[in-house]
PDB file of N, H, CA, C and O in Angstrom:
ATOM      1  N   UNK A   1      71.288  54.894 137.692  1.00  0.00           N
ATOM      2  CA  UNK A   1      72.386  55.147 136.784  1.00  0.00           C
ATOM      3  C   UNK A   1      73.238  56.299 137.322  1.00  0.00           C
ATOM      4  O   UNK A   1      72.890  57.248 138.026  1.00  0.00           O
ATOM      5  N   UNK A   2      74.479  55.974 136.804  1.00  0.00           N
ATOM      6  H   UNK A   2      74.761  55.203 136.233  1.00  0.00           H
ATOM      7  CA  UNK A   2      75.542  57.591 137.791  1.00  0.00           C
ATOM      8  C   UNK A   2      75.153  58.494 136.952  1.00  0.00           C
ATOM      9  O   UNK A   2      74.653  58.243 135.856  1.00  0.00           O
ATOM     10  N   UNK A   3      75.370  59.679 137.438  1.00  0.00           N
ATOM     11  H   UNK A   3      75.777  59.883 138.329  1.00  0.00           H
ATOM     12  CA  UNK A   3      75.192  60.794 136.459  1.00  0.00           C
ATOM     13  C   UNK A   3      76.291  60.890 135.377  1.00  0.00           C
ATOM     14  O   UNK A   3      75.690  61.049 134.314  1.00  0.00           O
ATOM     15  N   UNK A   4      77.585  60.869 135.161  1.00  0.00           N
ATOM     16  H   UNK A   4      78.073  60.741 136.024  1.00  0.00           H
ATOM     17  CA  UNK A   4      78.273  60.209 134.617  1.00  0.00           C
ATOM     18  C   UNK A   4      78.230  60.040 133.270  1.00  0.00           C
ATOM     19  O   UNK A   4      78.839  60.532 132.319  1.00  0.00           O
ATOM     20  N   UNK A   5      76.785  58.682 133.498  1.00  0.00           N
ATOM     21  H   UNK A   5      76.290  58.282 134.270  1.00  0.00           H
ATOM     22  CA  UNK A   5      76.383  57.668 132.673  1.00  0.00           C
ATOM     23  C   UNK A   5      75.763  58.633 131.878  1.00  0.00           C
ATOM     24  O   UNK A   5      76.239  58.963 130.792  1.00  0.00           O
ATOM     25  N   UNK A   6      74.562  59.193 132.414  1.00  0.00           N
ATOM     26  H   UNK A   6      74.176  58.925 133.296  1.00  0.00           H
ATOM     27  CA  UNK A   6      73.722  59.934 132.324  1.00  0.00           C
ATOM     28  C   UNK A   6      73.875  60.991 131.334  1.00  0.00           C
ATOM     29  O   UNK A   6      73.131  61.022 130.354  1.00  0.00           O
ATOM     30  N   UNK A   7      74.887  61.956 131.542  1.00  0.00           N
ATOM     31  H   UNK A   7      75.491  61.931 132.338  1.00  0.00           H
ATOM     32  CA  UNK A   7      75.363  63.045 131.184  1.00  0.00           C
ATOM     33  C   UNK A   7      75.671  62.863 129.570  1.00  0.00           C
ATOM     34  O   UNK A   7      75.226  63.543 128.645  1.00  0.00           O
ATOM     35  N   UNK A   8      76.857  61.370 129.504  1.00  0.00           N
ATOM     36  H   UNK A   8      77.218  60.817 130.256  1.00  0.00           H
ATOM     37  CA  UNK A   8      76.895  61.103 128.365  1.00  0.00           C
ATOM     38  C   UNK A   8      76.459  60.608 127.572  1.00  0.00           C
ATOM     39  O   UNK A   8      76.883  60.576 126.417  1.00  0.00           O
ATOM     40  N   UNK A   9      74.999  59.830 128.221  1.00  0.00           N
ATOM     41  H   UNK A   9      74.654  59.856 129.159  1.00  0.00           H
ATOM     42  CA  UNK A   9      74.208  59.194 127.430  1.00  0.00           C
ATOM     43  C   UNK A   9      73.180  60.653 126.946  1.00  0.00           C
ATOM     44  O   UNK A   9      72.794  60.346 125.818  1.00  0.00           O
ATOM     45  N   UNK A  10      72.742  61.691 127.200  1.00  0.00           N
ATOM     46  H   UNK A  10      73.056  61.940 128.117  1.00  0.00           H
ATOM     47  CA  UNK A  10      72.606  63.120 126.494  1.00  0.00           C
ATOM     48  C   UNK A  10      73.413  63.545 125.784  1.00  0.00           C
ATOM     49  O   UNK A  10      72.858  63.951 124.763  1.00  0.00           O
ATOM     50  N   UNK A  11      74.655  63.710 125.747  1.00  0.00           N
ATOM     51  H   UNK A  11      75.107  63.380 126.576  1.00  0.00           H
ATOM     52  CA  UNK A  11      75.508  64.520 125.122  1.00  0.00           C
ATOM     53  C   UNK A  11      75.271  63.633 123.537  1.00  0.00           C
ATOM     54  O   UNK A  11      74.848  64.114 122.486  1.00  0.00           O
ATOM     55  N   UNK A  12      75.610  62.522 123.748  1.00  0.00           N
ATOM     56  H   UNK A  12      75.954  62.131 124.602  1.00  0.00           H
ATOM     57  CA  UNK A  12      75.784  61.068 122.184  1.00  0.00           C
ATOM     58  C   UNK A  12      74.096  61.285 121.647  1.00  0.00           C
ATOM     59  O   UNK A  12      73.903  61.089 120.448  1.00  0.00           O
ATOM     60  N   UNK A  13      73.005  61.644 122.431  1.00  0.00           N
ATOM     61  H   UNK A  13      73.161  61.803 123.406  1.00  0.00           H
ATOM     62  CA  UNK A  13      71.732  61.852 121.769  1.00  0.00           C
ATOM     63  C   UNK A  13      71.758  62.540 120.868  1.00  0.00           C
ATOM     64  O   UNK A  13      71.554  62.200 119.703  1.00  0.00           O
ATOM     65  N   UNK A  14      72.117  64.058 121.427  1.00  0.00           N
ATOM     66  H   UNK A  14      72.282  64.334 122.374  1.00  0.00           H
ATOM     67  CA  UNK A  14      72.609  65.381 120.725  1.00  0.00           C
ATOM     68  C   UNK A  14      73.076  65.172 119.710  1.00  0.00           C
ATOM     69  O   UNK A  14      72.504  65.280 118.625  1.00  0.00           O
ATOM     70  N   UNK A  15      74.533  64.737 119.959  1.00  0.00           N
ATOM     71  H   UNK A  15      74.997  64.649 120.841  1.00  0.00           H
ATOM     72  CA  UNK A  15      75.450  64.318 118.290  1.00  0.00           C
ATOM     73  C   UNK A  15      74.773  63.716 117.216  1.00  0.00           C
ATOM     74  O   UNK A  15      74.687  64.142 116.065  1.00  0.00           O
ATOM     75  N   UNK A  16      74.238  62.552 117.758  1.00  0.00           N
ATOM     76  H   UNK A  16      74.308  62.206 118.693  1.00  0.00           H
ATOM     77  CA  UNK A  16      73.351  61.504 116.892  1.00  0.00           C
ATOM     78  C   UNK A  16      71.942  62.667 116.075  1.00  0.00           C
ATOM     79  O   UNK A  16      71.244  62.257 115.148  1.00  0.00           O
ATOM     80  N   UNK A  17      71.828  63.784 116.552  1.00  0.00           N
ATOM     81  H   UNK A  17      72.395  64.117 117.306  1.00  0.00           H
ATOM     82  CA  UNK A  17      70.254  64.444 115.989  1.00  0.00           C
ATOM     83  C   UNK A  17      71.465  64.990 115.260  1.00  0.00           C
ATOM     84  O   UNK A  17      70.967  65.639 114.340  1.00  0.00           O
ATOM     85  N   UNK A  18      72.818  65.086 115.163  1.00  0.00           N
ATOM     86  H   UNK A  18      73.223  64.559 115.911  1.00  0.00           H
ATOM     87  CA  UNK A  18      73.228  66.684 114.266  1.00  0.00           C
ATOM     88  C   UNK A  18      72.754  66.337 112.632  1.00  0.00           C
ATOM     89  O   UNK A  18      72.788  67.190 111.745  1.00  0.00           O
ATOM     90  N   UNK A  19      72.424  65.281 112.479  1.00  0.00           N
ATOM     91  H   UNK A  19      72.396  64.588 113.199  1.00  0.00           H
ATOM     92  CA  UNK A  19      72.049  65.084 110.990  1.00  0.00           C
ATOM     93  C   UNK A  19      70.862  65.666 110.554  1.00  0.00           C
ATOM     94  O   UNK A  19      70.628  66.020 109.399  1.00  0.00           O
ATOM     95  N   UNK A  20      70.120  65.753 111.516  1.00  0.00           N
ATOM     96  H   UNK A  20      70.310  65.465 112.455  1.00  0.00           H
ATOM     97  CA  UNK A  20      68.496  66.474 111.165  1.00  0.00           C
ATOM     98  C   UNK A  20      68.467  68.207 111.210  1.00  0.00           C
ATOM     99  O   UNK A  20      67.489  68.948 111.301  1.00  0.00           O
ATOM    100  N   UNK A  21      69.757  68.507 111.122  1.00  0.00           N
ATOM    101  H   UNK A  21      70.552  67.905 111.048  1.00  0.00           H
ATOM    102  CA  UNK A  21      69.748  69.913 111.126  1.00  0.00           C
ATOM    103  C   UNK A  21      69.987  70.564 109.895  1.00  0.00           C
ATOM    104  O   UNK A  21      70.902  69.805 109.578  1.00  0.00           O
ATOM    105  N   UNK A  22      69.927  71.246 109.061  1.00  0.00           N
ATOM    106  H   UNK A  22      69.183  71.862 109.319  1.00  0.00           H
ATOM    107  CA  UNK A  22      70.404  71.932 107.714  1.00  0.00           C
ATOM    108  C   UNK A  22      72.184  72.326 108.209  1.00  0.00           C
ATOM    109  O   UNK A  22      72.842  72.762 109.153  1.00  0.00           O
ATOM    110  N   UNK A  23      72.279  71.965 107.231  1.00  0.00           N
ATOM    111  H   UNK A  23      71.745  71.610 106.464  1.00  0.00           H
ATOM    112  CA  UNK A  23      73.786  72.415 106.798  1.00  0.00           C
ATOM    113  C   UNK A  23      75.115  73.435 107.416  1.00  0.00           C
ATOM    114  O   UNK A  23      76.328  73.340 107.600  1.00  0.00           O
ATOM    115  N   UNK A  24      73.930  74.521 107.604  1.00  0.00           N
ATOM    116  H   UNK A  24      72.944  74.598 107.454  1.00  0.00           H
ATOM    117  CA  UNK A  24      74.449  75.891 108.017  1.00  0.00           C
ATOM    118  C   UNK A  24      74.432  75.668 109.032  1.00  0.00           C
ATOM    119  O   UNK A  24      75.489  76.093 109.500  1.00  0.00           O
ATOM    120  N   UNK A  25      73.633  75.057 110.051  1.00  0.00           N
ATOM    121  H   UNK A  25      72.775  74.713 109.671  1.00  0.00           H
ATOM    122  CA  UNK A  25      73.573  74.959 111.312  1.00  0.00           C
ATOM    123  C   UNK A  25      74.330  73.744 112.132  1.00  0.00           C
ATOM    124  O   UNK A  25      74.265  73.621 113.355  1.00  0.00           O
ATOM    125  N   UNK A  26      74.924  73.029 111.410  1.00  0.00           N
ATOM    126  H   UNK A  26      74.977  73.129 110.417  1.00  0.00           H
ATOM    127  CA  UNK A  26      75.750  71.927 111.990  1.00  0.00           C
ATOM    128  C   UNK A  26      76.719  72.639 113.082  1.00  0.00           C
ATOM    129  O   UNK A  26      76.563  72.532 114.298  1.00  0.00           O
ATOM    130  N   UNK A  27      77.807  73.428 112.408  1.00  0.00           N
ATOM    131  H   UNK A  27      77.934  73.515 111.419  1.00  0.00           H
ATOM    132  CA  UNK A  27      79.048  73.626 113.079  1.00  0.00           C
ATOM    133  C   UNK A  27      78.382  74.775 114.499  1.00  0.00           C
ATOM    134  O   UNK A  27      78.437  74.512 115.701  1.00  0.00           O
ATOM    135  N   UNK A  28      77.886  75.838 113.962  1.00  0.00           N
ATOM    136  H   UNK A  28      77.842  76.052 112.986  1.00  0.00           H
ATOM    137  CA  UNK A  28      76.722  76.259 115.226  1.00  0.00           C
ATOM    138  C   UNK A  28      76.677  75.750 116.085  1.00  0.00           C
ATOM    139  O   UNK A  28      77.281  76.115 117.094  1.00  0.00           O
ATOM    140  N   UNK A  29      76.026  74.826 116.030  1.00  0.00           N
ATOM    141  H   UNK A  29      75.536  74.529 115.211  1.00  0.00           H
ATOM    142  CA  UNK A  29      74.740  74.147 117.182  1.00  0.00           C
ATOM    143  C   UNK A  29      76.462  73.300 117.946  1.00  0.00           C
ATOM    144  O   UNK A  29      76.975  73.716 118.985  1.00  0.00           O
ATOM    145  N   UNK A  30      76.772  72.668 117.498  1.00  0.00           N
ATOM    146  H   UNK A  30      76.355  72.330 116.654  1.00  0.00           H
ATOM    147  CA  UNK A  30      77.940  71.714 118.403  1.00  0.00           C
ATOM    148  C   UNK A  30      78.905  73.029 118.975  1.00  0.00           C
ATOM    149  O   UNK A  30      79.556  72.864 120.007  1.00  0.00           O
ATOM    150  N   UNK A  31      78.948  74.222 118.307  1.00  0.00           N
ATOM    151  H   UNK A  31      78.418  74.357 117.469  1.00  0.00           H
ATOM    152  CA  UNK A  31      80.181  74.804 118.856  1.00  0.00           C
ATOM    153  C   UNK A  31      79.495  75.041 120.153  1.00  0.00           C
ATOM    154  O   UNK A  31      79.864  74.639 121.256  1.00  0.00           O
ATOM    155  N   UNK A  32      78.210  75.911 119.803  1.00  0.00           N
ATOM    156  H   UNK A  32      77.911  76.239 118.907  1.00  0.00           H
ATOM    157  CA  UNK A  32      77.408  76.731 121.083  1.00  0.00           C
ATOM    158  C   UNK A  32      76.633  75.844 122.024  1.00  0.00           C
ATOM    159  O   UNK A  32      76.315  76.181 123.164  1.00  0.00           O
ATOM    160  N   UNK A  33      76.328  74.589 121.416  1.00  0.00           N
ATOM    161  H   UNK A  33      76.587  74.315 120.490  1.00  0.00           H
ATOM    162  CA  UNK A  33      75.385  73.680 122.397  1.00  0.00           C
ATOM    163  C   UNK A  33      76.123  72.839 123.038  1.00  0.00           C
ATOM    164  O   UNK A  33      76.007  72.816 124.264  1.00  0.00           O
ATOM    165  N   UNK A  34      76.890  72.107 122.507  1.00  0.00           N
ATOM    166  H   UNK A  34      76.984  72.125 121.512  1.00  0.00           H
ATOM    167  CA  UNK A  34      78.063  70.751 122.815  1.00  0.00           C
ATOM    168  C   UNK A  34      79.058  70.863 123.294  1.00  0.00           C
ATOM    169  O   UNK A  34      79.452  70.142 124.210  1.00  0.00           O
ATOM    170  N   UNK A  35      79.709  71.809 122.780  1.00  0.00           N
ATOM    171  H   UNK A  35      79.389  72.395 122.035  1.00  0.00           H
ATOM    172  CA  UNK A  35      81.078  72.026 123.284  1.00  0.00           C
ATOM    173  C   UNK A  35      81.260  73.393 124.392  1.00  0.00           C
ATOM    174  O   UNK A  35      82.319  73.802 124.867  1.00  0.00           O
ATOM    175  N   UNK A  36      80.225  73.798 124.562  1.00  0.00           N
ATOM    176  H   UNK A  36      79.364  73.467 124.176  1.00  0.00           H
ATOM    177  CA  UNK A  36      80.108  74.824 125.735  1.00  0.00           C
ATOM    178  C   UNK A  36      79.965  73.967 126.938  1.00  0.00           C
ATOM    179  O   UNK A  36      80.592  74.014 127.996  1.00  0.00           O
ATOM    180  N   UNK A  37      79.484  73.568 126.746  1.00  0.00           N
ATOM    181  H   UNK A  37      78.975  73.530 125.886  1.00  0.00           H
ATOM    182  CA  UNK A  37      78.939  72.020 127.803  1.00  0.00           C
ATOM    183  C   UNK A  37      79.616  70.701 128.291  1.00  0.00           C
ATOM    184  O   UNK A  37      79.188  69.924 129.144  1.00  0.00           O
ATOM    185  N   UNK A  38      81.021  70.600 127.405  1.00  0.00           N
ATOM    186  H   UNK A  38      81.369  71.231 126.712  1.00  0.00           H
ATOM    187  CA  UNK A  38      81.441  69.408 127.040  1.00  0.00           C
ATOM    188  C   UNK A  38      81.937  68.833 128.448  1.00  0.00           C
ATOM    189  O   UNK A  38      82.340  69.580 129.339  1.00  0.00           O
ATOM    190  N   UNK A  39      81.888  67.756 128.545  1.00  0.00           N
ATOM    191  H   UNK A  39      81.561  67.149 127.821  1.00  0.00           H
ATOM    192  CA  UNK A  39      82.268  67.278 129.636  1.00  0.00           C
ATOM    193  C   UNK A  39      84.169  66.932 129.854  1.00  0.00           C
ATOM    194  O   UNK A  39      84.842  66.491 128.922  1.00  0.00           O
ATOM    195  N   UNK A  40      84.493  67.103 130.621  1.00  0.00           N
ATOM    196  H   UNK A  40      83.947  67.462 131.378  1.00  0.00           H
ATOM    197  CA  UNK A  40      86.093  67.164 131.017  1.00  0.00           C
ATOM    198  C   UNK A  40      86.948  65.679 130.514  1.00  0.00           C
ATOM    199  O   UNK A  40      88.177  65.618 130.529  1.00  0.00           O
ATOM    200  N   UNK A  41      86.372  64.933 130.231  1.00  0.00           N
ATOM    201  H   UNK A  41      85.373  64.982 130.219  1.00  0.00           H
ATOM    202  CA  UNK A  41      86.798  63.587 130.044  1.00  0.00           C
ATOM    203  C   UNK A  41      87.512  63.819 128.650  1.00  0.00           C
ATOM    204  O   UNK A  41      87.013  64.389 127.679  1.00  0.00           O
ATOM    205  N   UNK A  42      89.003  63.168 128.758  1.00  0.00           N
ATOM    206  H   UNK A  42      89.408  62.705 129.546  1.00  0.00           H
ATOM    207  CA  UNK A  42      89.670  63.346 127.588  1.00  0.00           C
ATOM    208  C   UNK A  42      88.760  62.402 126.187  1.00  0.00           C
ATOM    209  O   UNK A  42      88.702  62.767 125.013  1.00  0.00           O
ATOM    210  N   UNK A  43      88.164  61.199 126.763  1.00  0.00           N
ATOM    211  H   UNK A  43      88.211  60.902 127.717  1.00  0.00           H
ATOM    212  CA  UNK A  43      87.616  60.699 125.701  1.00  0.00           C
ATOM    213  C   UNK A  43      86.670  61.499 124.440  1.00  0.00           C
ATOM    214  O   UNK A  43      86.817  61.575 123.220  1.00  0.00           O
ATOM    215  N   UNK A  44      85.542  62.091 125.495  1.00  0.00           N
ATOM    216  H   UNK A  44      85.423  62.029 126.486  1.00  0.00           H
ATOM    217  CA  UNK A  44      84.631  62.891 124.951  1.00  0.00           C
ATOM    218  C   UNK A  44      85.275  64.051 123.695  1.00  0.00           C
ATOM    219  O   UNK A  44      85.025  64.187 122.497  1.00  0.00           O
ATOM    220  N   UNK A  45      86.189  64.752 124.635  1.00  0.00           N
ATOM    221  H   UNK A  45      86.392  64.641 125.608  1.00  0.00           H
ATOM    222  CA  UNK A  45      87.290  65.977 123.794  1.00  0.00           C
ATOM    223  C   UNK A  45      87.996  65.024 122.280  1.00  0.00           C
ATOM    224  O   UNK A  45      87.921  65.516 121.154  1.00  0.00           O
ATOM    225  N   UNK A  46      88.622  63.696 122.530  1.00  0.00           N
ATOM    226  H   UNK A  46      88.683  63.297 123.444  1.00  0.00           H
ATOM    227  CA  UNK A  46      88.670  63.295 121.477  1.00  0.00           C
ATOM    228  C   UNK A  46      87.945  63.252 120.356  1.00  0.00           C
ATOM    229  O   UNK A  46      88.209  63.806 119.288  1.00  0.00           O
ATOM    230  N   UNK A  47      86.761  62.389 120.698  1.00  0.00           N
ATOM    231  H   UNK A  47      86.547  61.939 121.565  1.00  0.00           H
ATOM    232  CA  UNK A  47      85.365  62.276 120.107  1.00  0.00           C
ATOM    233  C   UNK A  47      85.315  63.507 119.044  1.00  0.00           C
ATOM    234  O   UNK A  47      85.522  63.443 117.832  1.00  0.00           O
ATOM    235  N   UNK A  48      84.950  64.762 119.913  1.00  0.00           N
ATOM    236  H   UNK A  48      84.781  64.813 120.897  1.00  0.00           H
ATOM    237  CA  UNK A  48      84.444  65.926 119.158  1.00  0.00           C
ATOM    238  C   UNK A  48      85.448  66.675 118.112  1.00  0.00           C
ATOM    239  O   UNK A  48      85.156  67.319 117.104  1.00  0.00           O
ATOM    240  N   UNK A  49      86.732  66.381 118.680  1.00  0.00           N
ATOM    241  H   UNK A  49      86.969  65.858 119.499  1.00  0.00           H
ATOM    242  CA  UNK A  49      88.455  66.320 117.793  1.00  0.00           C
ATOM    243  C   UNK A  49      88.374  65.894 117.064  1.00  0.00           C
ATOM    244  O   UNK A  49      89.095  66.490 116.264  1.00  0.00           O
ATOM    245  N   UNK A  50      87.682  64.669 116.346  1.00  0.00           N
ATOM    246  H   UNK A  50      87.096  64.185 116.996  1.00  0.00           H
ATOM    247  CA  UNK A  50      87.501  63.630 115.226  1.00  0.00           C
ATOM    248  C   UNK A  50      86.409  64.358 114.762  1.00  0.00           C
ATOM    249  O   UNK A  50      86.725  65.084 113.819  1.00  0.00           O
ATOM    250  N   UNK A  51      85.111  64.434 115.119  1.00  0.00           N
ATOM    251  H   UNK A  51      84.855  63.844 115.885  1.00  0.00           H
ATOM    252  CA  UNK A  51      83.945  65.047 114.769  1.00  0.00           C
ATOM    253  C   UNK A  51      84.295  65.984 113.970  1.00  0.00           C
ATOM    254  O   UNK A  51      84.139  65.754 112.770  1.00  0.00           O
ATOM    255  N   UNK A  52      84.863  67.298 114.378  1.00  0.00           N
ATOM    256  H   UNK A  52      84.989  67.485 115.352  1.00  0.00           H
ATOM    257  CA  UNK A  52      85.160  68.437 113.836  1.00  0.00           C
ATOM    258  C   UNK A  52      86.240  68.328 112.245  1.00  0.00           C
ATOM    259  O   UNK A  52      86.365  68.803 111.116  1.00  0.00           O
ATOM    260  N   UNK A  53      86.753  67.451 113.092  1.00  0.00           N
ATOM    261  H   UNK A  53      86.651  67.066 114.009  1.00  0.00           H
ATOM    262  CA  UNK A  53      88.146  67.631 111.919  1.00  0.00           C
ATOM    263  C   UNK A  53      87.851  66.552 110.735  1.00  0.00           C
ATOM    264  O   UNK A  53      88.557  66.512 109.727  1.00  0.00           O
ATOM    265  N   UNK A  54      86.359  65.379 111.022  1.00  0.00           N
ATOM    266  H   UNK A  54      85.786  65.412 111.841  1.00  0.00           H
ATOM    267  CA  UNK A  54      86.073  64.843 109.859  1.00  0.00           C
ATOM    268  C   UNK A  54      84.571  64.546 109.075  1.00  0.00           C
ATOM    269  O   UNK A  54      84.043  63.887 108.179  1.00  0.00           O
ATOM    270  N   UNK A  55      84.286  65.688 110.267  1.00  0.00           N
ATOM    271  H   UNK A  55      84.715  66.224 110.995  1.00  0.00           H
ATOM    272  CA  UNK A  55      82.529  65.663 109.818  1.00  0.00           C
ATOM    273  C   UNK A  55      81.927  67.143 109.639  1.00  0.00           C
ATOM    274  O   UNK A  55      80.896  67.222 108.972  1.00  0.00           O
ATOM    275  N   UNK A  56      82.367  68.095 110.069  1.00  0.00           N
ATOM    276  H   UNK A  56      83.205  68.032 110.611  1.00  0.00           H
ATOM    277  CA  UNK A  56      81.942  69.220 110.429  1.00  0.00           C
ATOM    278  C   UNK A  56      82.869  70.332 109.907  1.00  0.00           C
ATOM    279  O   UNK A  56      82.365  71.290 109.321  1.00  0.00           O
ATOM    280  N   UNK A  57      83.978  70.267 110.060  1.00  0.00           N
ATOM    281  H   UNK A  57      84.387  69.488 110.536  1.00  0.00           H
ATOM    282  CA  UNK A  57      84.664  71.644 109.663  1.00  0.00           C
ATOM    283  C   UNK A  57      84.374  71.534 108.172  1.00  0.00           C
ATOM    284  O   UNK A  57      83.967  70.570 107.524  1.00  0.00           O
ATOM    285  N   UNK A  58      84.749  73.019 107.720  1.00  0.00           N
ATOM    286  H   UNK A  58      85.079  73.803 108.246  1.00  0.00           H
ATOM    287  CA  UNK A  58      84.088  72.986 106.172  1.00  0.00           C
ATOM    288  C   UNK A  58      85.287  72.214 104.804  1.00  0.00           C
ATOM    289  O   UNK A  58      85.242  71.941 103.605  1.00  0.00           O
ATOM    290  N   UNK A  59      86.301  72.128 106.001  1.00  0.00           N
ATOM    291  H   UNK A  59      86.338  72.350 106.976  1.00  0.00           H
ATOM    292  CA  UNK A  59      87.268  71.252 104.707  1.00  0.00           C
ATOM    293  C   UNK A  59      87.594  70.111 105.065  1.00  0.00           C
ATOM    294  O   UNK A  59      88.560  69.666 104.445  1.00  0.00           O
ATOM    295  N   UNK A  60      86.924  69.088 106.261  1.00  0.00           N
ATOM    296  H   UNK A  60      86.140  69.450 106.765  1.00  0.00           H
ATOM    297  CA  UNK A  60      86.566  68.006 106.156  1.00  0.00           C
ATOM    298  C   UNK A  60      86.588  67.196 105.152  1.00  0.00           C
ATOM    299  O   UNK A  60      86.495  67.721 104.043  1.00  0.00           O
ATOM    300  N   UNK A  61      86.742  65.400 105.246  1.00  0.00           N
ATOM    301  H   UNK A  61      86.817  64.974 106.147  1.00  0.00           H
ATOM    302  CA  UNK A  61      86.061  64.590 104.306  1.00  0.00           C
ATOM    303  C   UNK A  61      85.282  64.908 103.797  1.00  0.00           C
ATOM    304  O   UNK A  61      85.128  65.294 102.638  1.00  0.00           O
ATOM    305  N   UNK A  62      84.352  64.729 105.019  1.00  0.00           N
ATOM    306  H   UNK A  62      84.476  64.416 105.961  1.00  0.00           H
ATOM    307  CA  UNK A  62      82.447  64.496 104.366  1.00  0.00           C
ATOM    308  C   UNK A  62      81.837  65.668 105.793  1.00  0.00           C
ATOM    309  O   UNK A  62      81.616  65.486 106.991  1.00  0.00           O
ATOM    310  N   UNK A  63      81.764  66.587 105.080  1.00  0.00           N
ATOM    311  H   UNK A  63      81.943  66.735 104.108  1.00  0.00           H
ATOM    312  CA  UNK A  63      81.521  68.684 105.192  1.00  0.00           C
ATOM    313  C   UNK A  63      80.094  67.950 105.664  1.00  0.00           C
ATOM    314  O   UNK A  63      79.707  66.818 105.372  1.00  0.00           O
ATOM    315  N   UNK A  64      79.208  69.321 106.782  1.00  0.00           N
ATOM    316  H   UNK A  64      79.522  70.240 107.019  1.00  0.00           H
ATOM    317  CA  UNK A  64      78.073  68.936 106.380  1.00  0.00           C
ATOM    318  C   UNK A  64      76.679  68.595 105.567  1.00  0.00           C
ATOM    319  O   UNK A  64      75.729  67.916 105.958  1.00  0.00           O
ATOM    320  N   UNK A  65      76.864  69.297 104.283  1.00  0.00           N
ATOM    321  H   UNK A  65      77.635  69.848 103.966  1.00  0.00           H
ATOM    322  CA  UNK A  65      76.202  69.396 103.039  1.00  0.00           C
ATOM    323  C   UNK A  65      76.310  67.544 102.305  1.00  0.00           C
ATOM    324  O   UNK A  65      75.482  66.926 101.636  1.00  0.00           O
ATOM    325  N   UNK A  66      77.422  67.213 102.709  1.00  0.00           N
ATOM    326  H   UNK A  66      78.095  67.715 103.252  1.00  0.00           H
ATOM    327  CA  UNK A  66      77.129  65.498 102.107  1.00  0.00           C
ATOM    328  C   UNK A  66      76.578  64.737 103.174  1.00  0.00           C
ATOM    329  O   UNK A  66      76.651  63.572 102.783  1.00  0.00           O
ATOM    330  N   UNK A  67      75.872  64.761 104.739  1.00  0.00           N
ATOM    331  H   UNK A  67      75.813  65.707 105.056  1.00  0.00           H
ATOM    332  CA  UNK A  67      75.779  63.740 105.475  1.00  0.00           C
ATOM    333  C   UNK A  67      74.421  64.588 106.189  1.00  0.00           C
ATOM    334  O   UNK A  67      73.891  63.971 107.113  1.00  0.00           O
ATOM    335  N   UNK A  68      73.971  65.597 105.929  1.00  0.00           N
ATOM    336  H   UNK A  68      74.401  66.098 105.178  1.00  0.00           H
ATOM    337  CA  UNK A  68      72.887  66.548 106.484  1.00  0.00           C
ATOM    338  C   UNK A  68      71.734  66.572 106.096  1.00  0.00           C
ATOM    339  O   UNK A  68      71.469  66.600 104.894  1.00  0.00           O
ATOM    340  N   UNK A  69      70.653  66.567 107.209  1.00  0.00           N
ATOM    341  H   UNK A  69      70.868  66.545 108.185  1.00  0.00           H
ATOM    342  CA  UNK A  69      69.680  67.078 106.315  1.00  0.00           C
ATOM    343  C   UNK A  69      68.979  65.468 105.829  1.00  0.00           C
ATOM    344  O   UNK A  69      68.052  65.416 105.020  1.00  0.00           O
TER     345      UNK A  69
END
């Protein structure tokens, strides 16, 4: 497999666990773990653009307190 592949098939693991985290620790863990890390690909940057602005920031749709945990 390319690394590539690889890289982003880790990064989508990550995202996929942010539900098993408490509340407080959602926006945390993606700022300092995920997005320190993020890979250069405009797709990915989208991805986490949507993430933030409809899962995670605290005035979101659906905040992490409705989808957490």
């Amino acid at each position: 497999m390319e690394r590539k592949t690889l890289d982003l098939s880790q990064f989508l693991k990550k995202i996929f666990g942010l539900f098993v985290l408490p509340p407080a620790e959602v926006c945390d863990c993606l700022a300092l773990e995920f997005l320190t890390n993020l890979s250069n690909e405009e797709v990915v940057e989208q991805f986490c653009s949507y993430l933030l602005e409809n899962y995670i920031d605290a005035d979101s749709s659906f905040p992490p307190p409705v989808w957490s945990e």
